[in-house]
C-alpha positions as a Markdown table, in Angstrom:
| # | Residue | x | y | z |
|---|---|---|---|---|
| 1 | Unk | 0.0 | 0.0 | 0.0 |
| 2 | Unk | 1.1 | 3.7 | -1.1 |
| 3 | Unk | 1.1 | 5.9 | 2.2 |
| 4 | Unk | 3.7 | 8.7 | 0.3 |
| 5 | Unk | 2.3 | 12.0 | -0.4 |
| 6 | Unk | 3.9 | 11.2 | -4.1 |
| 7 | Unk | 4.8 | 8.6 | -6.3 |
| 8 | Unk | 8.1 | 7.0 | -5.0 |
| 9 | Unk | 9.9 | 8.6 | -8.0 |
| 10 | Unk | 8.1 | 12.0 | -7.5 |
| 11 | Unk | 9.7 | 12.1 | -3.9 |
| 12 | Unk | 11.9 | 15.1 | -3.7 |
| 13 | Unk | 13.7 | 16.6 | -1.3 |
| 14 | Unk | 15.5 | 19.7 | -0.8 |
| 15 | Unk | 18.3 | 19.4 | 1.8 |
| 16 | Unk | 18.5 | 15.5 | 2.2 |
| 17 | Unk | 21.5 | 16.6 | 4.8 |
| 18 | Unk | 18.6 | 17.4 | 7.5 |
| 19 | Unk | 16.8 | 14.0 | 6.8 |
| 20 | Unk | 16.7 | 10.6 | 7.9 |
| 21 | Unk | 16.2 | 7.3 | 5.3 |
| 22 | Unk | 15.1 | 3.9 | 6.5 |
| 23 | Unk | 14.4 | 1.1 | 4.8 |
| 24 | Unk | 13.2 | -2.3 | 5.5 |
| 25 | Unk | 14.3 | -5.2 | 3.0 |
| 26 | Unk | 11.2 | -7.5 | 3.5 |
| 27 | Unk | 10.1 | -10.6 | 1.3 |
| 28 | Unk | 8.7 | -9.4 | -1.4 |
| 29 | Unk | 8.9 | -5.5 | -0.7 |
| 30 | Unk | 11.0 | -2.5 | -0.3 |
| 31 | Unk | 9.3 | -0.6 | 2.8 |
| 32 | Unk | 10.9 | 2.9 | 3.3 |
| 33 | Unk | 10.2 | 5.9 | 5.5 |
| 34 | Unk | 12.0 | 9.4 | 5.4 |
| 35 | Unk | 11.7 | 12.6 | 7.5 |
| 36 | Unk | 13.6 | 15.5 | 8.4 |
| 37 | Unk | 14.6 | 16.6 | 12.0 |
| 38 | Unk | 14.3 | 20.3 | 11.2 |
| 39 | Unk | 10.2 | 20.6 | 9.9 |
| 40 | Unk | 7.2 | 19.2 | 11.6 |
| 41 | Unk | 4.9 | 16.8 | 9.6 |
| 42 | Unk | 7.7 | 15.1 | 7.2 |
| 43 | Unk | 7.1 | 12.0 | 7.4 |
| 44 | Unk | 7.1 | 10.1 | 4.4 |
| 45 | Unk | 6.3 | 6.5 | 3.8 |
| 46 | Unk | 5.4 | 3.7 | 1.4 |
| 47 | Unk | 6.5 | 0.5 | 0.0 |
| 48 | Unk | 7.5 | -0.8 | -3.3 |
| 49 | Unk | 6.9 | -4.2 | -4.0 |
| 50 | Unk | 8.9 | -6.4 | -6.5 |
| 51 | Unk | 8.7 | -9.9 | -7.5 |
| 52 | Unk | 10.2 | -11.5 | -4.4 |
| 53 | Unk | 11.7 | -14.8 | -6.3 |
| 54 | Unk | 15.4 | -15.6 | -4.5 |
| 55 | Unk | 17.0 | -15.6 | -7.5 |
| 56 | Unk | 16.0 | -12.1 | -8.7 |
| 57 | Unk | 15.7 | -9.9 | -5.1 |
| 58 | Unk | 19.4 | -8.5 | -5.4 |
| 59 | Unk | 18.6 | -7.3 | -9.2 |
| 60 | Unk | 15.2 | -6.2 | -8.6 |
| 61 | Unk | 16.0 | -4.0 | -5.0 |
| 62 | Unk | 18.8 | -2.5 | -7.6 |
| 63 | Unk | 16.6 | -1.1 | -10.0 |
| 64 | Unk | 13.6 | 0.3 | -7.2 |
| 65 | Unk | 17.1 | 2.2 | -6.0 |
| 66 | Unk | 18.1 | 3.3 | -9.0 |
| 67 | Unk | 14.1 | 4.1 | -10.3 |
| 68 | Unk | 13.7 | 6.3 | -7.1 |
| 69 | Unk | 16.0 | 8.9 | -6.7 |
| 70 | Unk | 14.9 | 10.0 | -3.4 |
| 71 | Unk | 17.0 | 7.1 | -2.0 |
| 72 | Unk | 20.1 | 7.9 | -3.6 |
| 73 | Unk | 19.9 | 11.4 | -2.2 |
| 74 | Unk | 22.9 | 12.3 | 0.4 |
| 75 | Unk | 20.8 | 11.6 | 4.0 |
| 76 | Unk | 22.0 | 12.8 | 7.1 |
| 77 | Unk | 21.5 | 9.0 | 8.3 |
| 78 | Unk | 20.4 | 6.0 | 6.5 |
| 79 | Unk | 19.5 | 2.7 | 8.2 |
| 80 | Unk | 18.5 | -0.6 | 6.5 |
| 81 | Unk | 16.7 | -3.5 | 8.0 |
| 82 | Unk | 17.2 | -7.2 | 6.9 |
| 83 | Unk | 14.0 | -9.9 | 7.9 |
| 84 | Unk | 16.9 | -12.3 | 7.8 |
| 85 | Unk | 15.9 | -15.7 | 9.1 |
| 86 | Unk | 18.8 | -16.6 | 10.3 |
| 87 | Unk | 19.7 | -14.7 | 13.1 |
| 88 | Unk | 20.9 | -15.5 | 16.6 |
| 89 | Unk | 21.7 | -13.5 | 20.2 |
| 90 | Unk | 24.7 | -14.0 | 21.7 |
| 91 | Unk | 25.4 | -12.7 | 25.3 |
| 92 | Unk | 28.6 | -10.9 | 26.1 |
| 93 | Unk | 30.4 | -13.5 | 28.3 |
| 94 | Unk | 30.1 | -15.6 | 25.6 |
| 95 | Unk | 31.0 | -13.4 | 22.8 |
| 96 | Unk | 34.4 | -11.5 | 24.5 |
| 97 | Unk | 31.7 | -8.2 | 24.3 |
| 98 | Unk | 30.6 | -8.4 | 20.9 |
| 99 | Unk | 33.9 | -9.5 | 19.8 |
| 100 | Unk | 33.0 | -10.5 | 15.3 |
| 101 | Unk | 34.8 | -13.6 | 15.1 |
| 102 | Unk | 33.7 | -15.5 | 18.2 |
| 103 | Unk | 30.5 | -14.1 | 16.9 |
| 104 | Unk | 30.9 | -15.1 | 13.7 |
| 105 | Unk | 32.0 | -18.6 | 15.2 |
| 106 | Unk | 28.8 | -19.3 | 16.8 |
| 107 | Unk | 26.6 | -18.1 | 13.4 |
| 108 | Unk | 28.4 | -20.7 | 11.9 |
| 109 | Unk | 28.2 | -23.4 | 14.0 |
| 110 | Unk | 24.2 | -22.6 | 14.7 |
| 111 | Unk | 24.4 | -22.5 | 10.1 |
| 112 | Unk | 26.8 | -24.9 | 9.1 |
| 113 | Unk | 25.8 | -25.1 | 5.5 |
| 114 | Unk | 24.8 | -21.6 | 5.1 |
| 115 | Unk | 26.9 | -19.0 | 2.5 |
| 116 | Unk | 25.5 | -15.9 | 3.6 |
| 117 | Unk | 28.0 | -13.2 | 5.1 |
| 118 | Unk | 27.7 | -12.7 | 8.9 |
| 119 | Unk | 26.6 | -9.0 | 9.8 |
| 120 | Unk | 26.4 | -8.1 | 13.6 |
| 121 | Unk | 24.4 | -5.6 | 15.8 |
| 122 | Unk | 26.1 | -4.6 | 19.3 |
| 123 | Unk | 23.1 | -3.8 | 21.5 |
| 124 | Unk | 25.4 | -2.8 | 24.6 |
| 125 | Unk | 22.4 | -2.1 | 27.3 |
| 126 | Unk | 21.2 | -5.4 | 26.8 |
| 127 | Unk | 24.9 | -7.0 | 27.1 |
| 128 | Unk | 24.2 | -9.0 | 23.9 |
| 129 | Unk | 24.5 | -9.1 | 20.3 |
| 130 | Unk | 22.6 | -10.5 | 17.2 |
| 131 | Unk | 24.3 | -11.8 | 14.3 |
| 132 | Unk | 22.1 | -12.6 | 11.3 |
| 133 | Unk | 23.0 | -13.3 | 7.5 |
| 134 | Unk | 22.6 | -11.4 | 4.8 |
| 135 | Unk | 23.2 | -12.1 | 1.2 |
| 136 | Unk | 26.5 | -11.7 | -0.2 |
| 137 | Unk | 25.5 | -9.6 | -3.3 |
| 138 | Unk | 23.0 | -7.1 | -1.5 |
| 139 | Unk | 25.3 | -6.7 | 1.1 |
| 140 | Unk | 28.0 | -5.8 | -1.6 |
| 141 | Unk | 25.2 | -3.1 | -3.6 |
| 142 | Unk | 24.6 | -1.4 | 0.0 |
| 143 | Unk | 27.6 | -1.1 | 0.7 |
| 144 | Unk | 28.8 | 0.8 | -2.5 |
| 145 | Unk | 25.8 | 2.2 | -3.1 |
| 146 | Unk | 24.9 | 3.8 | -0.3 |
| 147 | Unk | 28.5 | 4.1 | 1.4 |
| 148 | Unk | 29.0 | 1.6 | 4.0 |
| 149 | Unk | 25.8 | 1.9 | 5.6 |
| 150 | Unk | 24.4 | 0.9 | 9.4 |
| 151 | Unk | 22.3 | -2.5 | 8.0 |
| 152 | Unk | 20.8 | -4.2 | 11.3 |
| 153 | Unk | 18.3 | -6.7 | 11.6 |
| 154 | Unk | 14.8 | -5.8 | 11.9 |
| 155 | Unk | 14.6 | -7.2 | 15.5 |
| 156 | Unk | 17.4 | -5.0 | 16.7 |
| 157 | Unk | 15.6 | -1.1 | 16.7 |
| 158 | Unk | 12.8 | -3.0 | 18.7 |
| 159 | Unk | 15.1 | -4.2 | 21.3 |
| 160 | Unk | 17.3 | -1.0 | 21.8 |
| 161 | Unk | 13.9 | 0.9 | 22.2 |
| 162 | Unk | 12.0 | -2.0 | 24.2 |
| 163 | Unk | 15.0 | -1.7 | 26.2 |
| 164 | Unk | 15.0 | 2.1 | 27.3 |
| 165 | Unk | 11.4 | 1.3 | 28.4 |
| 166 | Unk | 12.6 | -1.4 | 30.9 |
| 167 | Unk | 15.3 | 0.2 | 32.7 |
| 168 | Unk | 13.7 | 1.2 | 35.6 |
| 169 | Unk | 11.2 | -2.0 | 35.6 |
| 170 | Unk | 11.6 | -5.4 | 37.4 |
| 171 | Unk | 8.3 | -6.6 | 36.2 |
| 172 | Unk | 8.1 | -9.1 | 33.5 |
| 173 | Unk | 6.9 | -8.0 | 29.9 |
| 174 | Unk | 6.4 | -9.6 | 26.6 |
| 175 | Unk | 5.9 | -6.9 | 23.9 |
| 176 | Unk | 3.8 | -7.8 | 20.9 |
| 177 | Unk | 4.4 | -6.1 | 17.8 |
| 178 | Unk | 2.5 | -6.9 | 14.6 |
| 179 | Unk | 3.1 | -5.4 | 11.3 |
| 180 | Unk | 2.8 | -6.2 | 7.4 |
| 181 | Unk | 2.3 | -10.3 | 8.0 |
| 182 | Unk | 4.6 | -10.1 | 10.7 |
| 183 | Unk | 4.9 | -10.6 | 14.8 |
| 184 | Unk | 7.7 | -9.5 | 16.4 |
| 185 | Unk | 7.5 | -11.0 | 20.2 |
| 186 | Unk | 10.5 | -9.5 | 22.7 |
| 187 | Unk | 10.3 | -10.6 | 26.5 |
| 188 | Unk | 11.8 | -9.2 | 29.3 |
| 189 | Unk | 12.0 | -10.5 | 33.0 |
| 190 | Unk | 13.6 | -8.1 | 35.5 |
| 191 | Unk | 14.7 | -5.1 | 33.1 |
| 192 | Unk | 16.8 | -8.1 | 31.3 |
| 193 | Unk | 16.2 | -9.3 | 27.4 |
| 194 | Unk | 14.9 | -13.3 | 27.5 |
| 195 | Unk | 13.5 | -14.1 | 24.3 |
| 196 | Unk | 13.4 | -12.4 | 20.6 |
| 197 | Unk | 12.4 | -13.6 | 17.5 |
| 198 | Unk | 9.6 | -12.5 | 14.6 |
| 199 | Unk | 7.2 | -15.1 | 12.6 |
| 200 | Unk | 5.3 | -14.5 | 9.5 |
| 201 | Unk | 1.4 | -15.2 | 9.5 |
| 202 | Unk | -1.8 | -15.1 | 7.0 |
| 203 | Unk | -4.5 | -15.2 | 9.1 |
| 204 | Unk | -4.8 | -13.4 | 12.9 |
| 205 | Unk | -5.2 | -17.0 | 14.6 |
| 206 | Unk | -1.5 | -17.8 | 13.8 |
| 207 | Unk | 0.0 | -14.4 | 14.6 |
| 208 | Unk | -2.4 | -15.7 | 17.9 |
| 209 | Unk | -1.0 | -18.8 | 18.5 |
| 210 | Unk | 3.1 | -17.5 | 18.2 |
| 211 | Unk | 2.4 | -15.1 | 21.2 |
| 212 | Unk | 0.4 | -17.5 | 23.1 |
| 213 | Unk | 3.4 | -20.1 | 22.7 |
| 214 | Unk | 6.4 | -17.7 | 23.5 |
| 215 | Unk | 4.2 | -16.6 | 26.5 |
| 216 | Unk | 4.5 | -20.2 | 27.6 |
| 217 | Unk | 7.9 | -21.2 | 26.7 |
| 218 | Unk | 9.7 | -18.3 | 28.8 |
| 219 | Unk | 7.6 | -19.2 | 31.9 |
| 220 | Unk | 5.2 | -16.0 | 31.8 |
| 221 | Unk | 2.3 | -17.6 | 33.2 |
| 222 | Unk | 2.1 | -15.6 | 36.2 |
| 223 | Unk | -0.5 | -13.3 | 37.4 |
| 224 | Unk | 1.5 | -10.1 | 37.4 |
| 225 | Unk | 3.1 | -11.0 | 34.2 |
| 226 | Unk | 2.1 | -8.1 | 31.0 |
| 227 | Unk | 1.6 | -8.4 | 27.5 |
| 228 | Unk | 2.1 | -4.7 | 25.8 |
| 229 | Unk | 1.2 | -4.5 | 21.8 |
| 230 | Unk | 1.6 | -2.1 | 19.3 |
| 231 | Unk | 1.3 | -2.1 | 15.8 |
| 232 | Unk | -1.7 | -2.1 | 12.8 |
| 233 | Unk | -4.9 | -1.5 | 14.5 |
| 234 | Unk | -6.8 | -4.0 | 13.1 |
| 235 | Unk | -4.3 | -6.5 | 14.5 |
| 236 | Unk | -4.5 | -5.2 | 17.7 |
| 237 | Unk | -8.1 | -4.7 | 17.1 |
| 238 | Unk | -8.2 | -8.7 | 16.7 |
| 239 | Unk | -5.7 | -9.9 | 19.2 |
| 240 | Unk | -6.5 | -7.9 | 22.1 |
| 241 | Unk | -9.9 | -9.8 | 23.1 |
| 242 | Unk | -8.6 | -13.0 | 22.7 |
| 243 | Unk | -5.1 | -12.5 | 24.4 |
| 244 | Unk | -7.4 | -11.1 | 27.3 |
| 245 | Unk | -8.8 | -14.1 | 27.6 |
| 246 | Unk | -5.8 | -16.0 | 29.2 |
| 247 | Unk | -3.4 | -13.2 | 30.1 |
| 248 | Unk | -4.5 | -10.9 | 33.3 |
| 249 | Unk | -2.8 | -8.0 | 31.9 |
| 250 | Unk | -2.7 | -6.9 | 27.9 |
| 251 | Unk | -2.0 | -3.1 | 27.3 |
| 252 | Unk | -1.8 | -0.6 | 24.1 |
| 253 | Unk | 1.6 | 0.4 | 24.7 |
| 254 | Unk | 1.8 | 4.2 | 24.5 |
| 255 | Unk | 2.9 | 5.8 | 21.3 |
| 256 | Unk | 5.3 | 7.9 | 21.9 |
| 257 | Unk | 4.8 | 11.7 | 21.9 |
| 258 | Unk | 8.0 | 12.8 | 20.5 |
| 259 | Unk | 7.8 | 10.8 | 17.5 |
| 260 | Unk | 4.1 | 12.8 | 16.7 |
| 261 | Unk | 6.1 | 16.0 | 15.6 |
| 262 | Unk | 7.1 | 13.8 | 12.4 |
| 263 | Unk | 3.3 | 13.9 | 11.0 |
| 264 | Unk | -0.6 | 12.9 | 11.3 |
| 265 | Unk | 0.6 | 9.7 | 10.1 |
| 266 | Unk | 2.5 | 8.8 | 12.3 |
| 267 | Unk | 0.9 | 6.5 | 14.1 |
| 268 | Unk | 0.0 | 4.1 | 11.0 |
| 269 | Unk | 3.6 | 4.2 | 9.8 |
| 270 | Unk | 5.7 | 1.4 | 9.8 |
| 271 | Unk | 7.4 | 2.0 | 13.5 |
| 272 | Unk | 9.8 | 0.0 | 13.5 |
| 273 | Unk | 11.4 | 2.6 | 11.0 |
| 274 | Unk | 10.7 | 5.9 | 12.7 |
| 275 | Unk | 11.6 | 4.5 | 16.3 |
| 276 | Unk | 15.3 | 4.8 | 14.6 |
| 277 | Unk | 16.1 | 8.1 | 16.3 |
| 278 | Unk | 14.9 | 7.1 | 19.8 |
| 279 | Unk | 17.7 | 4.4 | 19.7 |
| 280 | Unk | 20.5 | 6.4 | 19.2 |
């Protein structure tokens, strides 16, 4: 769905140097959001969608960039997210602090037969790190494309954020977030990350079911446990009655204020790309 106030190749923008680019490489599509620090009410959002066959993603994500200049232009910051499916956390005693090789080391032993190259995110107030795979080739067209930029995986903005929420918290929270075919589920007992991962769903009962199960699994079934969502409203809409039903305590989380001064639309745009500058 379009949510841009122009057509993707219409987009254009005066002094890029004040404005932020995100993107989100998902299955399929090509979700982007830009905005500028200095004007109220810049947001700008949308997806393209391409063919999504394996063999073809690298060549088609190539020519939306190249078909769109707004993504070419010279940002202040630009961020990309990978959906990559192969992905692990790995805690700092076990990692020398982040160190990439012994990172790298444990990717490949969780992926033996896997080719992808090894990218990792440092996410230092949770004293872990998340290595994931990416494809050789798009890795190489980011990187000269768009000069060595930040590429994280798409759990990892969620987390850093999640995280600033639970600082002063001992309570223990699973947060539900549900976007584009997608649940992201991040639990925390005592201020301290226990469980991250994202699944893919076509009909509300399955998104459902993956919530319910993590909620098991990690041993939330206590009475002052908390399930917080955020997301589409319809899904929310949908899962809230039924989570109800077994948890004591579901809660909207709170949008947050600050990130309102980007536009109207805020609120229905993709946040796990706007919530970039609250993690930095």
């Amino acid at each position: 769905m379009e949510h841009a106030e122009k057509k993707h190749n219409t987009i254009e923008i005066l002094h890029p140097e004040v404005w932020s680019l995100a993107v989100r490489l998902s299955s399929g599509k090509l979700v982007y959001a830009v905005h500028s620090r200095m004007e109220d009410n810049s947001l700008i959002y949308g997806d393209i969608p391409f063919s999504g066959t394996e063999e073809n993603d690298v060549k088609e994500i190539e020519s939306i960039v190249y078909d769109n200049r707004f993504f070419l232009y010279d940002y202040e910051t630009r961020h990309f997210l990978s959906e990559s499916s192969h992905f692990l956390l790995i805690p700092d005693e076990f990692s020398a602090g982040g160190d990439y090789s012994e990172c790298c080391g444990y990717y490949r032993h969780l992926y033996p037969d896997d080719n992808l190259a090894v990218r990792t995110d440092r996410i230092e107030s949770c004293g872990v790190t998340l290595a994931f795979g990416i494809d050789h080739a798009l890795d190489s067209f980011l990187r000269r494309t768009f000069d060595n930029p930040p590429v994280m995986h798409c759990l990892t903005p969620m987390i850093r954020f999640l995280k600033s929420k639970e600082n002063f918290g001992s309570a223990e929270r699973m947060y539900v977030y549900v976007n584009d075919g997608k649940v992201e589920i991040i639990a925390f007992k005592g201020g301290k990350l226990l469980f991250s991962n994202f699944f893919s769903f076509d009909a509300i009962e399955d998104a459902f079911y993956y919530i319910m199960n993590a909620w098991h699994v990690n041993g939330f079934d206590r009475s002052d446990a908390e399930i917080h969502i955020l997301g589409e409203k319809r899904c929310r809409k949908a899962l809230l009655p039924e989570l109800r039903r077994y948890v004591p305590t579901v809660v909207q989380s709170i949008f947050p204020a600050r990130l309102l001064r980007m536009g109207k639309n805020a609120m229905e745009a993709p946040f796990d790309l706007i919530v970039l500058p609250l993690c930095e």
